[in-house]
C-alpha positions as CSV (number, residue, x, y, z in Angstrom):
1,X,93.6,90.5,96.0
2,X,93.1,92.8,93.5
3,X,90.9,91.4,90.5
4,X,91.3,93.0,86.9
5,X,87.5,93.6,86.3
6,X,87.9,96.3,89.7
7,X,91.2,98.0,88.1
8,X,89.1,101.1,88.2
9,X,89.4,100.6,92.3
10,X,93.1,101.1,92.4
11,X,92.7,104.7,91.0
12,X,89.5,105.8,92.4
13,X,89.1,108.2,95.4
14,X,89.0,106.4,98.6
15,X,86.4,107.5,100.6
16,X,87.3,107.0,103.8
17,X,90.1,107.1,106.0
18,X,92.5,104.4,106.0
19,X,95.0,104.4,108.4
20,X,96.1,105.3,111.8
21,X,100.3,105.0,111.3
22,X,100.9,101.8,113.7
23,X,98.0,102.9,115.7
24,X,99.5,106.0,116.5
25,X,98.3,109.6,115.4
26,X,101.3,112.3,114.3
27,X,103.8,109.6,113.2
28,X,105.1,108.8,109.8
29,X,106.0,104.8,109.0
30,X,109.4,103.7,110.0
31,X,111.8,103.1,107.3
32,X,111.4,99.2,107.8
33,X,107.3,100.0,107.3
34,X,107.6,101.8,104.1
35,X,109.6,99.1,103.0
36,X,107.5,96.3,103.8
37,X,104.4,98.3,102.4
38,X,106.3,98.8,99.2
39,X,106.6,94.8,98.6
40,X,103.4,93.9,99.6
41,X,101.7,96.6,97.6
42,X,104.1,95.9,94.7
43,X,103.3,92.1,94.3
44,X,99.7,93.5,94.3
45,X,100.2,95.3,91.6
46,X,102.6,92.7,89.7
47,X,99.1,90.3,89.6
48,X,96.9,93.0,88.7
49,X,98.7,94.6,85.7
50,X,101.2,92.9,83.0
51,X,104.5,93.0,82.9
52,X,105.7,94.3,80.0
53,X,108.1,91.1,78.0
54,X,110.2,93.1,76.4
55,X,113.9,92.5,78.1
56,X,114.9,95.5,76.6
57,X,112.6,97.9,77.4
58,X,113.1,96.4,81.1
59,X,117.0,96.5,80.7
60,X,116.2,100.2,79.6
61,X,114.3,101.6,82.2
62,X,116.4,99.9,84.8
63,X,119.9,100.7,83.7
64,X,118.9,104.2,83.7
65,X,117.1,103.9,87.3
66,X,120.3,102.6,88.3
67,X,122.6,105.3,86.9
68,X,120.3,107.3,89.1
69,X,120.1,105.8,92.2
70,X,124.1,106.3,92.0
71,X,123.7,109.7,92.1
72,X,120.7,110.1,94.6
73,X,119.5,107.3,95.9
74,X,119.4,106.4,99.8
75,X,121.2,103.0,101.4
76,X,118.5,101.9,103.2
77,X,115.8,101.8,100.5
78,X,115.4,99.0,97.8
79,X,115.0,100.7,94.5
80,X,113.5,98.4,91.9
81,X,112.4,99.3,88.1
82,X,109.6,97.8,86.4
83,X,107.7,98.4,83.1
84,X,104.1,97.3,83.1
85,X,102.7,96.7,79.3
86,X,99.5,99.3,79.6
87,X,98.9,102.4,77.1
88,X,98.0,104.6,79.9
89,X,100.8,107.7,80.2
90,X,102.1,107.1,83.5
91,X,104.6,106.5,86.4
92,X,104.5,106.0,90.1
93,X,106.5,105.2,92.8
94,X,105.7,103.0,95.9
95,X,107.1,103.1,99.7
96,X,110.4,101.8,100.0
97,X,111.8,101.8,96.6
98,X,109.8,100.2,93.9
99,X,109.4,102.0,91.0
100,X,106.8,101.6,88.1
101,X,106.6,102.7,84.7
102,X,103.5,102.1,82.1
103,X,104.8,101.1,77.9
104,X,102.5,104.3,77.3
105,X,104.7,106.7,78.8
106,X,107.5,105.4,77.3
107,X,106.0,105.4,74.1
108,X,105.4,109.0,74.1
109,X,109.1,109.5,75.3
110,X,110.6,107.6,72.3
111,X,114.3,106.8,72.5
112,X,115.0,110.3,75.1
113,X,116.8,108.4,78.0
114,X,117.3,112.3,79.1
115,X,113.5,112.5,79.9
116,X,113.4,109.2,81.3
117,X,115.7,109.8,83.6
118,X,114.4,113.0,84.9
119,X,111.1,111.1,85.7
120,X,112.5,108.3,87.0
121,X,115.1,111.0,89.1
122,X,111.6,112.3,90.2
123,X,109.7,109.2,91.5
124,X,113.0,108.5,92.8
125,X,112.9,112.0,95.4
126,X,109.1,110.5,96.4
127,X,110.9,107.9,98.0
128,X,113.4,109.3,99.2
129,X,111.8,112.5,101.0
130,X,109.2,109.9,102.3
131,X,106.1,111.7,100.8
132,X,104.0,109.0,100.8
133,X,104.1,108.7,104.6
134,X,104.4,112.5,105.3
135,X,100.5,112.6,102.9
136,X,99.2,110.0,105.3
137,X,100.6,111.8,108.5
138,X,98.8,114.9,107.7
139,X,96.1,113.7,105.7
140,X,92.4,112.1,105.8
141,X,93.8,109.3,106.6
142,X,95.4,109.5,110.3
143,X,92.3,110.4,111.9
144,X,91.7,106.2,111.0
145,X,92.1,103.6,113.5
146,X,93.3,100.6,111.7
147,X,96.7,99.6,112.8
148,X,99.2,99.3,110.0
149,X,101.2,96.0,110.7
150,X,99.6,92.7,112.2
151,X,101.4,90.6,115.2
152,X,103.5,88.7,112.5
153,X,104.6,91.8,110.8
154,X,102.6,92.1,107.7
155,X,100.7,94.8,105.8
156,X,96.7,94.8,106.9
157,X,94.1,95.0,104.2
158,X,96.8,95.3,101.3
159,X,94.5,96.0,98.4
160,X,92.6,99.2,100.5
161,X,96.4,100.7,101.5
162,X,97.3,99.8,97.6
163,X,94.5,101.8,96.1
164,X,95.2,104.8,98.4
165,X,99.0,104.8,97.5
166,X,98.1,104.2,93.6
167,X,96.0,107.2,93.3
168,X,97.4,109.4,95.9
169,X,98.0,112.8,95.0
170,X,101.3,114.4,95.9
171,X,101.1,118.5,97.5
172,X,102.1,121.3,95.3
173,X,105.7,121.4,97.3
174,X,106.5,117.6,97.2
175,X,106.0,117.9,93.3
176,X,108.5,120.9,93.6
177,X,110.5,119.3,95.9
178,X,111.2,115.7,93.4
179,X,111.3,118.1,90.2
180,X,114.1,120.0,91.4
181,X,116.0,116.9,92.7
182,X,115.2,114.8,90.1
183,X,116.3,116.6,87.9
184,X,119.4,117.4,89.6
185,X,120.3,113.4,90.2
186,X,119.9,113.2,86.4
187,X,122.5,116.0,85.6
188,X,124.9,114.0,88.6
189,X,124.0,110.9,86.4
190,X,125.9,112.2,83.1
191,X,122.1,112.9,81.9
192,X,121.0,116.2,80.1
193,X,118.4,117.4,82.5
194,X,116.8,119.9,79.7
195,X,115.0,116.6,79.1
196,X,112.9,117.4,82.2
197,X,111.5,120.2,80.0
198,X,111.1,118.2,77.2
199,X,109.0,116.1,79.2
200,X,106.9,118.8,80.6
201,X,106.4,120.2,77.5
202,X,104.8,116.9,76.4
203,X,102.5,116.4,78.8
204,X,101.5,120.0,78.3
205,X,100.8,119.3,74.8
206,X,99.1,116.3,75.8
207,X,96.9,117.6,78.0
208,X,95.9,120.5,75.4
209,X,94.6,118.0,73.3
210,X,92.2,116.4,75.8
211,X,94.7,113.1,76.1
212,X,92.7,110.7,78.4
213,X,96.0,108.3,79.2
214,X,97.8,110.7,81.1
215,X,96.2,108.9,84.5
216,X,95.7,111.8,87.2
217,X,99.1,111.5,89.3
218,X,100.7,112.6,86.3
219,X,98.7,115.6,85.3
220,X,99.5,118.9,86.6
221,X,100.1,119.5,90.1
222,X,101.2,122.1,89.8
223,X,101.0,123.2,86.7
224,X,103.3,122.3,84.1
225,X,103.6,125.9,82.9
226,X,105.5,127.0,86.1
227,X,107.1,123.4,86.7
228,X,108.8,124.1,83.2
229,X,109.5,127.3,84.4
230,X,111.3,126.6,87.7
231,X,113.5,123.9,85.5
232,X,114.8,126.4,83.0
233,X,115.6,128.2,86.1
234,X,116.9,125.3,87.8
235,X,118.8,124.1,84.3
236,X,120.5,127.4,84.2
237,X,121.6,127.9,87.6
238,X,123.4,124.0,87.6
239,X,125.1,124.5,84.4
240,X,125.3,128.4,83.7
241,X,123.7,128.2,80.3
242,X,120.4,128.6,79.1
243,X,118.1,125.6,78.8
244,X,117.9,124.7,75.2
245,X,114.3,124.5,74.6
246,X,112.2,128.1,74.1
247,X,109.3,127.1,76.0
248,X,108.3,129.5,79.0
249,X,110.7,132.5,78.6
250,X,109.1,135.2,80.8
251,X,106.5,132.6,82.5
252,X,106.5,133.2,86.4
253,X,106.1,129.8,88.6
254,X,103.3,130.4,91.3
């Protein structure tokens, strides 16, 4: 179990490898395992960090996850929406479908359920293109040789497999990749997805003045010049008129 005095832990580098996918190199977790992962990993969480007791910031969040998952979500995964009460700028998804959001974020987004929706639209794609499990296929972690799953069907070592979710860091193309469908699954929503900009365009200004809550799997990768830039693109392509904010005319995504 996680202890609050170790928080640190759950976004520290792990150090060494992990896991061997069900004991067996060049696989990706089943659908069933990404799902049982997320729970376990999720009630972890859920006793290490405080729910936030506002109903309405909950009702919030989740009504607009929900909007989304109508538009893009996937059958077999079990989308849930959560706000933790931490200042920290932040949002992550787990395996399987739960789906975390810290007060601070939402603080800094104010009362745009257009930006909101693009992020959760994008936490939303990490679920449902399985990045999580494709990163441990071809990362440090399946040259490991602890098996995933125990005889009764549960997660092994829940907190190690929980820290190396919670500070995983996503490749340049699966950030791409939930951008440019989260943001379409917020336009399918009814949302305006120029709120994705808007939302890059904070964190850029967040991170120009040194902000130390934006927690790492929310800082840019890539950067958020050409992530704006490939939205404006994107935003202007879906609805044939030119995003509405100014930012990044000319810029050039890498």
């Amino acid at each position: 179990m996680w202890k609050r005095t170790t928080r640190g832990l759950l976004f520290a580098a792990v150090g060494a490898s992990l896991l061997s996918l069900t004991g067996c190199k060049g696989t990706i977790w089943s659908t069933k395992e990404e799902i049982q992962i997320g729970k376990e990993v999720a009630a972890e969480v859920e006793k290490e960090y405080r729910i936030d007791p506002d109903p309405i910031v909950q009702q919030r969040v989740k009504t607009i996850g929900q909007r989304i998952v109508a538009a893009g979500g996937k059958p077999q995964y079990q989308y849930t929406f959560t706000v933790l009460d931490e200042k920290e700028i932040n949002a992550f998804a787990l395996p399987g479908g739960p789906i975390y959001v810290f007060r601070g974020l939402l603080e800094k987004l104010g009362d745009d359920d257009d930006a909101l929706a693009c992020v959760l639209g994008h936490e939303i794609t990490h679920i449902n293109q399985r990045h999580a499990a494709k990163q441990y296929t071809k990362g440090m972690w399946a040259n490991a040789a602890l098996v995933l799953l125990d005889s009764s069907g549960r997660v092994r070592d829940v907190a190690a497999i929980g820290s190396a979710l919670l500070q995983l860091q996503y490749s340049r193309d699966d950030e791409y990749e939930s951008d440019r469908y989260g943001l379409e699954y917020a336009y399918q929503a009814g949302y305006d997805p120029n709120g994705m900009v808007r939302f890059f365009e904070l964190l850029k200004t967040l991170e120009k003045g040194g902000d130390k809550g934006i927690l790492a799997n929310l800082r840019t990768h890539p950067l958020t010049e050409n992530r704006i830039w490939r939205a404006r693109a994107q935003i202007e392509k879906m609805t044939g008129a030119p995003p509405t904010s100014d930012f990044g005319a000319g810029g050039k995504p890498k």
